[in-house]
C-alpha positions as CSV (number, residue, x, y, z in Angstrom):
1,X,-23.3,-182.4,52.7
2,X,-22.0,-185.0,55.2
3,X,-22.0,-189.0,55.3
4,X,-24.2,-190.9,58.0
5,X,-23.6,-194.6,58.7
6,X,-27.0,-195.7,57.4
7,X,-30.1,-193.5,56.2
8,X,-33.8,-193.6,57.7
9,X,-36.6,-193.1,56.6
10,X,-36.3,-189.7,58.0
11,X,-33.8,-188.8,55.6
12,X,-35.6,-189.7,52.6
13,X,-38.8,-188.1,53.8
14,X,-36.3,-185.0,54.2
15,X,-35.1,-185.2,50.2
16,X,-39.4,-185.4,49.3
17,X,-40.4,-182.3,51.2
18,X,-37.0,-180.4,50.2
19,X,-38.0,-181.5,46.0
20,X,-41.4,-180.7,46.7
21,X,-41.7,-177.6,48.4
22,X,-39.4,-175.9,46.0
23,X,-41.9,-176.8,42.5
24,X,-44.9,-177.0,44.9
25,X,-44.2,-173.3,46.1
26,X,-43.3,-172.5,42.0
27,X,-46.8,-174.0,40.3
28,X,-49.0,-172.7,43.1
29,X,-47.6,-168.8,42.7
30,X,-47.6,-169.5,38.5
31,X,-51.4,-170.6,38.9
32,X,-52.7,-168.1,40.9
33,X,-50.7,-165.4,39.2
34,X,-54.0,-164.1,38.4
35,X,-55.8,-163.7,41.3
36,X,-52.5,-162.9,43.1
37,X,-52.5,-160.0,41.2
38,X,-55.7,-158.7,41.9
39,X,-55.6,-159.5,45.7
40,X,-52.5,-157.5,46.2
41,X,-53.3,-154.6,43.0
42,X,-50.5,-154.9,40.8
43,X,-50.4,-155.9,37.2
44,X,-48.1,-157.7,34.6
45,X,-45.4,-155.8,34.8
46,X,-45.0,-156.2,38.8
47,X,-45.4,-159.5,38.4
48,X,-42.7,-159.5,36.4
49,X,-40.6,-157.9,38.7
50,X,-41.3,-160.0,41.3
51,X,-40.3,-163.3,39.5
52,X,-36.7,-161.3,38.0
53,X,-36.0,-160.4,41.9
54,X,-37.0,-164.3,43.2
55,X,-35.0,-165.7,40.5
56,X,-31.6,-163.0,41.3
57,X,-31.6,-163.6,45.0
58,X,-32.7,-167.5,45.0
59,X,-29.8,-167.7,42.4
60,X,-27.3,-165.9,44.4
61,X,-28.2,-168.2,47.3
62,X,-27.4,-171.5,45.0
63,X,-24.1,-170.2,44.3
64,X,-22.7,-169.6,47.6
65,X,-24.7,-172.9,49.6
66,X,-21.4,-174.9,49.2
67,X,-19.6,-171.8,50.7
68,X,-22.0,-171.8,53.7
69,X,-22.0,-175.8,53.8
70,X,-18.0,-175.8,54.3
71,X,-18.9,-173.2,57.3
72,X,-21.8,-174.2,58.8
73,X,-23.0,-177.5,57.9
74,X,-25.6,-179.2,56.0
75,X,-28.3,-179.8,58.7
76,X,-27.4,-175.9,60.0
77,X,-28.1,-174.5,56.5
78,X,-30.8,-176.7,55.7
79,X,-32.4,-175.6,58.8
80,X,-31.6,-171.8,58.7
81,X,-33.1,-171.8,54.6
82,X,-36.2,-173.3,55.9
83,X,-36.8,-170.7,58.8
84,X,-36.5,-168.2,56.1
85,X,-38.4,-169.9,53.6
86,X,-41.0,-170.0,56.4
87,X,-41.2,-166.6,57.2
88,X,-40.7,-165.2,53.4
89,X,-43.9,-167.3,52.7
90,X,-46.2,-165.8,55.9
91,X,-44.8,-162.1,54.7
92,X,-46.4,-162.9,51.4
93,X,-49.2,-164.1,53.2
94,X,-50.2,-161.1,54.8
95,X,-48.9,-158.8,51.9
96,X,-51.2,-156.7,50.7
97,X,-49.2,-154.1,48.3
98,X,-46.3,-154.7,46.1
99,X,-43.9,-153.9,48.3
100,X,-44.5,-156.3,51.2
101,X,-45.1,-159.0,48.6
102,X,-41.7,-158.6,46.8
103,X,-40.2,-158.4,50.1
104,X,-41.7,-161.7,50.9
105,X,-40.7,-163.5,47.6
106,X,-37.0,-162.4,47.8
107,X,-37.0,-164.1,51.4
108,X,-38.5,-166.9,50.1
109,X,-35.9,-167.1,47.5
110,X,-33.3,-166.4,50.0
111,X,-34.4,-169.5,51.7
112,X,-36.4,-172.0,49.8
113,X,-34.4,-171.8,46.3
114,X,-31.8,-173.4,47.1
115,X,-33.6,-176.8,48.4
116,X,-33.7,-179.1,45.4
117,X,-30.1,-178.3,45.2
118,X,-29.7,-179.5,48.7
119,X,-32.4,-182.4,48.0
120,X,-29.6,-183.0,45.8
121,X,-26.2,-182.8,47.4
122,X,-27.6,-184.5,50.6
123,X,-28.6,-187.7,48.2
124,X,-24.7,-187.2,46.8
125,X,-23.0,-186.9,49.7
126,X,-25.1,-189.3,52.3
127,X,-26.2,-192.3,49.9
128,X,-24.2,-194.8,48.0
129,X,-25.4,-197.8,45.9
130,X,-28.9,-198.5,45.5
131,X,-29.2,-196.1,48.3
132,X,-28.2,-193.7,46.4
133,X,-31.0,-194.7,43.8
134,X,-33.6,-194.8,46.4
135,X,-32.6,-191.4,47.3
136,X,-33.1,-190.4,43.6
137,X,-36.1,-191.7,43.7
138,X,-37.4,-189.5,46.4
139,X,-36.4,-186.4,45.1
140,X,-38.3,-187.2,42.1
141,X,-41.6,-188.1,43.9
142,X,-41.1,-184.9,45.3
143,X,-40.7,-183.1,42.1
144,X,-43.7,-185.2,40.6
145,X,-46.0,-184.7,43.4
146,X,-45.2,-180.8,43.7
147,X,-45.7,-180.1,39.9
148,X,-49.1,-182.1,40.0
149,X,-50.2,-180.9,43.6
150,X,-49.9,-177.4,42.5
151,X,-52.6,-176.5,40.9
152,X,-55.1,-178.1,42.3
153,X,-53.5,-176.6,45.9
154,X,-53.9,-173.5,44.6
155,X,-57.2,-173.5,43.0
156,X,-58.6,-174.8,46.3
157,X,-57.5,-171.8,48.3
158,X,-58.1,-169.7,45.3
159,X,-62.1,-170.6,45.0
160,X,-62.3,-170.7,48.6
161,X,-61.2,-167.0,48.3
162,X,-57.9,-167.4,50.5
163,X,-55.2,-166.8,48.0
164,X,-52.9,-166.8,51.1
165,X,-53.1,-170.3,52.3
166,X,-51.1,-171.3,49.2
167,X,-48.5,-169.4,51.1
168,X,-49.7,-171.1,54.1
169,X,-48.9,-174.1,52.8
170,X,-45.1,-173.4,51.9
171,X,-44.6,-172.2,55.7
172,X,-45.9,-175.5,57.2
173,X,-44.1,-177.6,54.5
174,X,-40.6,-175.2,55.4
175,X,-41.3,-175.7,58.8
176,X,-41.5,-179.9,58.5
177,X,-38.2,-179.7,56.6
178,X,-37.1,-177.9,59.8
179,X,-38.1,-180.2,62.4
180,X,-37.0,-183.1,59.6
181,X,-33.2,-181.9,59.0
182,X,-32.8,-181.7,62.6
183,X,-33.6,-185.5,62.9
184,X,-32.5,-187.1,60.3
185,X,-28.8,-184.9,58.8
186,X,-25.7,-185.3,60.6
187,X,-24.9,-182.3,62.7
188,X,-21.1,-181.8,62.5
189,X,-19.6,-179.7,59.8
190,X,-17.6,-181.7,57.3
191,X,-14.0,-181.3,57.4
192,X,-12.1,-179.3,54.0
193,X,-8.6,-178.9,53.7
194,X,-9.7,-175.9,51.2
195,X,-12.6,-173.7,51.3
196,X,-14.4,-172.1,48.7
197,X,-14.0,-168.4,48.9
198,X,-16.6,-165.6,48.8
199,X,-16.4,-162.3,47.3
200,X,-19.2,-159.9,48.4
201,X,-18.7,-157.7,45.2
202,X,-18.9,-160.7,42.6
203,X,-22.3,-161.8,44.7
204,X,-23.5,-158.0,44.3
205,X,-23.0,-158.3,40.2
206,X,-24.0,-161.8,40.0
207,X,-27.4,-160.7,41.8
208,X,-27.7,-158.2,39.4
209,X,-27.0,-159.7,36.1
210,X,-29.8,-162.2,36.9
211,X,-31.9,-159.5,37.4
212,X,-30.8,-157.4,34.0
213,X,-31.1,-160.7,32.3
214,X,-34.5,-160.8,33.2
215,X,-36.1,-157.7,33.7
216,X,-34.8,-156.8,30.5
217,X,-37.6,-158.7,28.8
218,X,-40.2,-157.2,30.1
219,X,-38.6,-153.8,29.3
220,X,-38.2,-154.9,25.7
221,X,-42.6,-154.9,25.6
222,X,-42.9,-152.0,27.8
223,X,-40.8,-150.3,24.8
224,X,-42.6,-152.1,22.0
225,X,-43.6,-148.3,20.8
226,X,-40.9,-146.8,21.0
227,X,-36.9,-146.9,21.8
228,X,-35.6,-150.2,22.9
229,X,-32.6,-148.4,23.7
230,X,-32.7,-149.1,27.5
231,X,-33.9,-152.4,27.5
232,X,-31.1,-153.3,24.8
233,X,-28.3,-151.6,27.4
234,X,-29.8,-153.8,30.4
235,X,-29.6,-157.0,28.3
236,X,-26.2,-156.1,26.9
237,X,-25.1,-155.5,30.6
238,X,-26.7,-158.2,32.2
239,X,-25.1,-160.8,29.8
240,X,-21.9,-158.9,29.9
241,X,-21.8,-158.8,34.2
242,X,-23.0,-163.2,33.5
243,X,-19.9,-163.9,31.6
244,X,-17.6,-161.6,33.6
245,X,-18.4,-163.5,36.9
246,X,-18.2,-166.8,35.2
247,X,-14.7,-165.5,34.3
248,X,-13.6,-164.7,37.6
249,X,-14.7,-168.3,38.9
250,X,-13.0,-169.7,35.9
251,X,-9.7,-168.0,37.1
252,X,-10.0,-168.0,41.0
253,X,-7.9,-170.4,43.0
254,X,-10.9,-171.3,45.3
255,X,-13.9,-170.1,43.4
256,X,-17.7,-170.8,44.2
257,X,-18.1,-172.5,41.1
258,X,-15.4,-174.7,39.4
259,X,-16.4,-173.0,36.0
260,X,-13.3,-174.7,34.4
261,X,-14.2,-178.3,35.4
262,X,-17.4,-177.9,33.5
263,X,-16.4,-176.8,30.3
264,X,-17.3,-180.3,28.8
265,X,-19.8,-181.1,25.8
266,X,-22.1,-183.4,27.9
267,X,-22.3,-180.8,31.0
268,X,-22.9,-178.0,28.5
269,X,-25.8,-179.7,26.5
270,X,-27.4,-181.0,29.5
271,X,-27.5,-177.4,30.5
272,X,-29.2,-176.4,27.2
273,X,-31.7,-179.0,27.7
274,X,-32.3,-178.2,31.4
275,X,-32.8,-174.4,30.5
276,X,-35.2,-175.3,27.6
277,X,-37.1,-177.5,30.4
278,X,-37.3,-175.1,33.3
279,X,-38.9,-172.0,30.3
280,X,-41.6,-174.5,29.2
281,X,-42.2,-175.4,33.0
282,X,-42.6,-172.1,33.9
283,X,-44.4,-170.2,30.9
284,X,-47.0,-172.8,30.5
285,X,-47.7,-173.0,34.8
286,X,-49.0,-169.3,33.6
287,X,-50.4,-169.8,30.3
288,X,-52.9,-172.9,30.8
289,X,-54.8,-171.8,33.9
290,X,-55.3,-168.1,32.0
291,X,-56.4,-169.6,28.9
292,X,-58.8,-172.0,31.3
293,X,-60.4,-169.8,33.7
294,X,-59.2,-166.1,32.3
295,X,-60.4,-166.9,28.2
296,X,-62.9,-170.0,28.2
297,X,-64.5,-169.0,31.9
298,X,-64.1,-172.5,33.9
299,X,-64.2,-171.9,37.7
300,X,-60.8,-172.0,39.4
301,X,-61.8,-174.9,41.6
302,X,-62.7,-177.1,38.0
303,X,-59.7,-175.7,36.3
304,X,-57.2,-177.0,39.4
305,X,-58.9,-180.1,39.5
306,X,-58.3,-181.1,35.8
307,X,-54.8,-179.6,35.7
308,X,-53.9,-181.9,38.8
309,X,-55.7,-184.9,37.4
310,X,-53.7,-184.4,34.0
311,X,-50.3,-183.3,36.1
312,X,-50.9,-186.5,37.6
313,X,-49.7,-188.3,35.0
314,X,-46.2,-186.7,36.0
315,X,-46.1,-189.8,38.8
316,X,-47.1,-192.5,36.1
317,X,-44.9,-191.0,33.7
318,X,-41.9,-191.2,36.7
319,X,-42.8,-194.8,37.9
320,X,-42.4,-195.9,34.3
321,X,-39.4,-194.6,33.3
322,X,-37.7,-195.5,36.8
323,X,-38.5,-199.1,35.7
324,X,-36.8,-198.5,32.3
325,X,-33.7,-196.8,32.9
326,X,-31.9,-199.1,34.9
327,X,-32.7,-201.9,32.0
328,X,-32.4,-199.6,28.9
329,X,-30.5,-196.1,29.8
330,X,-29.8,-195.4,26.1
331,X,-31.1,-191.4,26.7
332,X,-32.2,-190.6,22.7
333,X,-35.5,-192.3,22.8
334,X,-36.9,-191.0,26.1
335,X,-35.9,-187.3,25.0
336,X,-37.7,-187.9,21.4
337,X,-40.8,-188.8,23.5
338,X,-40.8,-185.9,25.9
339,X,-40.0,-183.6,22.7
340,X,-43.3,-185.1,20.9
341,X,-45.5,-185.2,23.9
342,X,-44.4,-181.5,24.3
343,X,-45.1,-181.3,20.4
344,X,-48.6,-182.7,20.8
345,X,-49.5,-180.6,24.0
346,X,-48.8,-177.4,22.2
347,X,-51.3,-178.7,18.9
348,X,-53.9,-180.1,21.2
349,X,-54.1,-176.2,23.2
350,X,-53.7,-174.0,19.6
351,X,-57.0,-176.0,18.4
352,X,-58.9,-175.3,20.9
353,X,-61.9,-173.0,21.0
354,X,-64.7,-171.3,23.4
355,X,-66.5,-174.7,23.3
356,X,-63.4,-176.8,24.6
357,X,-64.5,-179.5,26.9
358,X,-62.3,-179.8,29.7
359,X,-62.3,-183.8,29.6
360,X,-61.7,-184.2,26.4
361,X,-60.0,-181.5,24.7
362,X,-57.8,-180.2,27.9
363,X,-56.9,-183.2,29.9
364,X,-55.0,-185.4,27.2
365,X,-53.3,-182.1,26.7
366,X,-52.1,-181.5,30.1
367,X,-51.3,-185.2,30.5
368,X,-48.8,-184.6,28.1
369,X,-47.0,-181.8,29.2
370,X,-46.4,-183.8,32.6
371,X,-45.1,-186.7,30.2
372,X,-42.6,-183.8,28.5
373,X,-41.4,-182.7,32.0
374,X,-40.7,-186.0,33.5
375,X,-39.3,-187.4,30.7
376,X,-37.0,-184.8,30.3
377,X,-35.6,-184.0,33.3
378,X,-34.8,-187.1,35.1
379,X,-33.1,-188.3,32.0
380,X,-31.4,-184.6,31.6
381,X,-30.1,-185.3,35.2
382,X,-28.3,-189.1,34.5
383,X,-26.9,-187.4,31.4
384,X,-25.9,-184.5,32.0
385,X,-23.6,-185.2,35.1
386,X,-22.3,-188.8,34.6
387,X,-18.6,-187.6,34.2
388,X,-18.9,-185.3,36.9
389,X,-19.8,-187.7,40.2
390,X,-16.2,-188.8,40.9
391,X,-14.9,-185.6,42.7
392,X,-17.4,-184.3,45.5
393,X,-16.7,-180.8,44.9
394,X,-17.2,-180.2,41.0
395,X,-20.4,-182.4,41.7
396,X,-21.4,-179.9,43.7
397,X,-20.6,-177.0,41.3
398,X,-22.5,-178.6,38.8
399,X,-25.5,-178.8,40.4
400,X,-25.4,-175.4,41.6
401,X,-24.8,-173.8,38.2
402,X,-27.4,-176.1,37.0
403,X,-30.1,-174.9,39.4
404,X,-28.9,-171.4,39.5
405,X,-29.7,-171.7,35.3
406,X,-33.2,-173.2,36.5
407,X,-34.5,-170.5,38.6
408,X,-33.4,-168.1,35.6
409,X,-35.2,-170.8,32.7
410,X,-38.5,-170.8,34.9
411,X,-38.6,-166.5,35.5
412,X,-37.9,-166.4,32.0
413,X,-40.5,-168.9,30.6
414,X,-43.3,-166.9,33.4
415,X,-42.3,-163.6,32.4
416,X,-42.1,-164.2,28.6
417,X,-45.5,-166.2,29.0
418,X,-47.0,-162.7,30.7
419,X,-46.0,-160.2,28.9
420,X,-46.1,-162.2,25.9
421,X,-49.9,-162.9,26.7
422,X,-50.8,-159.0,27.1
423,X,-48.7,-158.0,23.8
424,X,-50.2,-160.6,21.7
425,X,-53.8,-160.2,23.1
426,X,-53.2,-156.3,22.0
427,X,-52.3,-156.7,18.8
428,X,-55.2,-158.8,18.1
429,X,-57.6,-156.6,19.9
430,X,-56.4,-153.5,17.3
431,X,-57.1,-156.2,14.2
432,X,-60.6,-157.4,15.2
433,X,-61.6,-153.7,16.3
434,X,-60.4,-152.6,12.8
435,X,-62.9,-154.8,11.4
436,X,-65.7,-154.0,13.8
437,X,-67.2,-151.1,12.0
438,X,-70.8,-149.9,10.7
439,X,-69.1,-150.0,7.3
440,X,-68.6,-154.2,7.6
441,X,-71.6,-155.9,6.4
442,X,-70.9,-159.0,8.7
443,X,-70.6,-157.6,11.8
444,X,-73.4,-154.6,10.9
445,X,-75.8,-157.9,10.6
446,X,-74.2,-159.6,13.6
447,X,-74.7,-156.1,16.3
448,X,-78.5,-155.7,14.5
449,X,-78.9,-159.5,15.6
450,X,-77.6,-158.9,19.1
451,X,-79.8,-155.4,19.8
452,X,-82.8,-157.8,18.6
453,X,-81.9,-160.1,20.9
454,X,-82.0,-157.5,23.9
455,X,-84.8,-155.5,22.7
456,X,-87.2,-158.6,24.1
457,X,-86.5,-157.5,27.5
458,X,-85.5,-154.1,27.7
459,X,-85.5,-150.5,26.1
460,X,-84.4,-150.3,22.6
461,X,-81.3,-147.6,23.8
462,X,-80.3,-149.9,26.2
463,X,-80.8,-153.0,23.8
464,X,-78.4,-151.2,21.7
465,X,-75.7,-150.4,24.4
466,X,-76.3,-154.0,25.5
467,X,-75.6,-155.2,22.3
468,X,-72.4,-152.8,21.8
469,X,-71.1,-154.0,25.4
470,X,-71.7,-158.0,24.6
471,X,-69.6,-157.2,21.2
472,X,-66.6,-155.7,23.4
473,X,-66.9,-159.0,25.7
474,X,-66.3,-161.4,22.6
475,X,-63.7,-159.1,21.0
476,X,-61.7,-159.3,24.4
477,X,-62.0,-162.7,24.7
478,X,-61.4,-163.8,20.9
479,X,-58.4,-161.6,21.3
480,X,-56.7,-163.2,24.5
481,X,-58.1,-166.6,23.0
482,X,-55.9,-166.0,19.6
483,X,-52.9,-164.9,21.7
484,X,-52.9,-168.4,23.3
485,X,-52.7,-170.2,20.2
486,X,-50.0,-167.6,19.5
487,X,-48.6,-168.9,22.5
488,X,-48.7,-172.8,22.0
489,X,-48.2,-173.1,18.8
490,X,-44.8,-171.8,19.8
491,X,-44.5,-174.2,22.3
492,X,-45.2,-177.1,19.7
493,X,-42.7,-175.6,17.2
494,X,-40.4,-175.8,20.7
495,X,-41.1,-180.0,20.7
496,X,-40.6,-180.1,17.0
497,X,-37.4,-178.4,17.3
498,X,-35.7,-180.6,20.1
499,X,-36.9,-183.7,18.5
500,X,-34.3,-182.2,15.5
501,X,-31.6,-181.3,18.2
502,X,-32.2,-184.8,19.5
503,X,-31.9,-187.0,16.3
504,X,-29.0,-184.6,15.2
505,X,-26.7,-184.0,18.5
506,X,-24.0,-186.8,19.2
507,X,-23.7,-186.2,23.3
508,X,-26.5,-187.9,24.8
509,X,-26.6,-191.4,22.9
């Protein structure tokens, strides 16, 4: 955005709370998916929906902030994104159908997806030397605390039975970045002898390619029975309408993104690692509070309380490595670490069982995911754009492709981590049920236990209903719970397999 002569403490408060509210805004809507869903009566598939429309529009609104930067101004933007991010999150609030609460997501999107990126570009463009570093510093707080603040946030408002103060939350966060920008960025414009141009029909495709990219997932297990015709055509198109806008940038004299500045090895990878970050982030903010509170029954209050105690290791994890990097920056060794600690979090979670212990079994576990994330992602972040800080403007690009990608990586990792959930849990429903017949000795002796069990305090019919409905109860929940070892077992063959890429690639060393 624009230089000052010396920044306040104002202005690195403004960088936290822009980092923050983004992830915080992103856990607390991936924890509560649940009870989101129940509040405002729609299922999976709507959820779905909601996260393919928030990542197409918060996407669309990275790639043209530059645009509105050269126009209006950093503090203006700023400002204006937090106003909508504000009211987005108070329409969700109240929402009490689908409609209103898609409606309030895509304004949220509209305003509040594109602030790490401008966390980012006001820490580029304001802060040099070890300014620049305390500014980095911030933002990373801010992503630290919001990943570990999440859950816990939300499991509050959650057991307190007001799902909407986590939206709550977002508006009085957007509305401090308000008051914030207007005190501590620069007011004036910034002055460029060329200016990005804006096509309205590239924004329209580029809106919905992200959203054919990822909707067409969920189509794929809608059409698990039968043709995957359509969902193939909306994959094929969305990629195909991807790469054609990424053409047109690559060939426009003034294009939003400076595609051909960035066709380089170490940009490229760093956006393979980034994306790989971003689907773990966001699968798993879904997957670990359903296996917690929707399979093993912990209250919601309990589950937040351990995830944000575990998360917290995010800040350790952040305070460590800022203390390491400057002294030993050498990147293989801190990505081999994340890798294994995301290795080890994905073991830890497929052994569990109904009679995990939340202290024990879970909280090492979740540790290590934080450990995984920031590892990863700060050290993605030196890497990825050290060739790339000497001209302002393809900084700028960068980031927003890079971020544009992340909103994409984290609807991805939620929607695959949802859908993947209710397909797995079926399929293991129809094998247990298969073996839950008269004709099966064990579970003839196991139902004959159970109705003696009832018959002490009620009517043998009813002790045998009772029995028939407390077998239906551990089928459903042996079912869900063998669809989340499904789940993180991937996510450990995931660690194994970038500790490979990392010990075989040649870019980051």
């Amino acid at each position: 955005m624009e230089t000052t002569p010396a920044p306040s403490r104002l202005l690195y408060a403004t960088i936290l709370l822009l980092s923050l509210t983004e992830f915080l805004q992103a856990g607390m809507t991936a924890f509560a998916a649940g009870p989101i869903m129940g509040e405002v009566g729609i299922g999976p598939q709507e959820f779905s929906l909601v996260a393919a429309v928030h990542a197409s529009v918060a996407i669309v609104a990275i790639s043209m902030q530059r645009w509105c930067v050269e126009r209006i101004g950093g503090r203006r933007l700023v400002q204006a994104c937090a106003a909508l991010s504000a009211a987005g999150a108070l329409l969700c609030a109240t929402s009490d159908d689908f409609t209103s609460f898609l409606a309030g997501r895509a304004v949220m999107a509209l305003g509040g997806g594109s602030f790490f990126t401008a966390s980012r570009m006001i820490i580029q463009h304001t802060l040099v030397g070890p300014k620049r570093f305390a500014g980095i510093r911030s933002l990373a707080s801010g992503l630290a605390l919001g990943i570990a603040a999440a859950p816990w946030l939300a499991s509050l408002a959650v057991d307190a039975g007001h799902w909407s103060a986590i939206y709550g939350v977002v508006a009085a966060l957007a509305a401090a970045i308000f008051v914030l920008a207007g005190l501590a960025l620069p007011t004036a414009p910034p002055v460029a002898s060329t200016r990005t141009e804006l096509h309205a029909g590239l924004q329209v495709l580029l809106a919905a390619s992200s959203f054919l990219l990822v909707h067409a997932l969920q189509r794929f297990q809608d059409d698990a029975s039968g043709a995957a015709l359509p969902a193939t055509l909306m994959l094929v198109s969305g990629l195909a309408g991807g790469l054609f806008y990424l053409h047109r940038q690559h060939r426009a004299a003034r294009p939003l993104l400076q595609v051909r500045a960035l066709l380089q090895p170490r940009y490229l990878g760093g956006l393979a690692l980034f994306f790989t970050a971003y689907v773990m982030l966001g699968a798993n903010n879904f997957m670990a509070p359903a296996l917690l509170v929707g399979t093993l029954g912990f209250a919601w209050e309990t589950v937040g309380r351990i995830e944000a105690i575990g998360l917290g290791a995010a800040l350790l994890t952040w305070v460590a490595l800022s203390r390491l990097l400057p002294r030993m920056p050498a990147p293989r060794k801190y990505l081999v670490t994340g890798f294994a600690a995301l290795a080890c979090f994905g073991l830890l979670l497929a052994r569990i069982d109904t009679g995990a212990d939340l202290a024990t079994h879970v909280l090492p576990a979740l540790a290590l995911n934080s450990v995984f994330l920031l590892t990863v992602l700060p050290v993605a972040a030196m890497q990825t754009f050290r060739e790339l800080e000497h001209d302002q403007t393809v900084f700028s690009h960068a980031q927003q492709l890079k971020n544009m990608l992340g909103q994409a990586g984290t609807a991805i990792g939620l929607t695959l981590a949802s859908l993947g959930l209710q397909w797995r849990t079926a399929v293991h429903y129809d094998q247990l049920s298969a073996q839950a017949t008269p004709y099966n000795p064990s579970f003839d002796a196991a139902l004959h236990q159970l109705q003696q069990a009832f018959a002490a305090a009620m009517a043998p019919d009813d002790a045998a209903r009772a029995a028939l409905a407390q077998v239906a109860r551990l089928l459903a929940q042996q079912s869900a719970m063998l669809a989340h070892i499904d789940h993180f077992s991937t996510v450990a063959l995931v660690g194994v397999l970038g500790i490979a890429v990392t010990l075989l690639q040649k870019v980051f060393r």
